[in-house]
C-alpha positions as CSV (number, residue, x, y, z in Angstrom):
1,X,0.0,0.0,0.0
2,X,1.6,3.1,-1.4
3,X,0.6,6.2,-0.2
4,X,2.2,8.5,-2.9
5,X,2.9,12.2,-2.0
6,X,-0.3,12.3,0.0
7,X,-0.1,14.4,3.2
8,X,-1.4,13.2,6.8
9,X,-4.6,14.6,7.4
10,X,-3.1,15.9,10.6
11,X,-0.5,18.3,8.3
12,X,-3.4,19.2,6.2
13,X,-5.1,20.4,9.2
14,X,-2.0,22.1,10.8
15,X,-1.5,23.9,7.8
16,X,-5.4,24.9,7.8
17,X,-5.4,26.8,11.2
18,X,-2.1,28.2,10.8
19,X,-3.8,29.9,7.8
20,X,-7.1,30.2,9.0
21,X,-4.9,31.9,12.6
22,X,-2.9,34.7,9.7
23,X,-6.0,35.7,8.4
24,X,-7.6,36.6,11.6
25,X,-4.5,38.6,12.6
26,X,-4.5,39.9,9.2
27,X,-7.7,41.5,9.9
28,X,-7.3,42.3,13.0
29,X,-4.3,44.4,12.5
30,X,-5.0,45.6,8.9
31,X,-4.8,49.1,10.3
32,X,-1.3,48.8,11.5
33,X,-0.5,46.7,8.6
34,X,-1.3,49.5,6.5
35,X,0.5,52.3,8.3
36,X,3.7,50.2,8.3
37,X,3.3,49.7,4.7
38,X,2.3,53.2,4.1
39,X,5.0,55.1,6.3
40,X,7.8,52.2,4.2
41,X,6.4,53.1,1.1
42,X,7.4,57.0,2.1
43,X,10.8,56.3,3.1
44,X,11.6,54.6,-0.2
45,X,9.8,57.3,-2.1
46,X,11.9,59.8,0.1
47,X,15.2,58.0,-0.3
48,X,14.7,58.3,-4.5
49,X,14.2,62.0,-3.8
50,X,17.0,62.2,-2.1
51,X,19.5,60.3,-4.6
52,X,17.9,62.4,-7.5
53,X,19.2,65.5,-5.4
54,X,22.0,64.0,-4.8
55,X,22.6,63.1,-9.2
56,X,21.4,66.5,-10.3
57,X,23.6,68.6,-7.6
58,X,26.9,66.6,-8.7
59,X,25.9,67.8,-12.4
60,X,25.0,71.0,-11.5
């Protein structure tokens, strides 16, 4: 009796709740989420500001 690639229905279960546990944070914290995304999206958008002053200065 060969099993193949099959999973345990134990893993498949694990696997389940872990997922089924990151979307409840997910949405639980979607605020914060988003103000840590938002506030790393403006420091990279503030660092390609900063090296384009930085480029046309050195030509200048």
């Amino acid at each position: 009796m060969s099993k193949g690639s099959a999973l345990p229905v134990e893993t498949i279960a694990m696997i389940i709740l872990i997922l089924l546990v990151l979307v409840i944070l997910a949405i639980a914290f979607r605020e914060q989420i988003a103000g840590l995304f938002g506030s790393f999206g403006g420091l990279v958008s503030q660092t390609g500001e900063s090296a384009n002053t930085i480029n046309i200065d050195s030509l200048g």
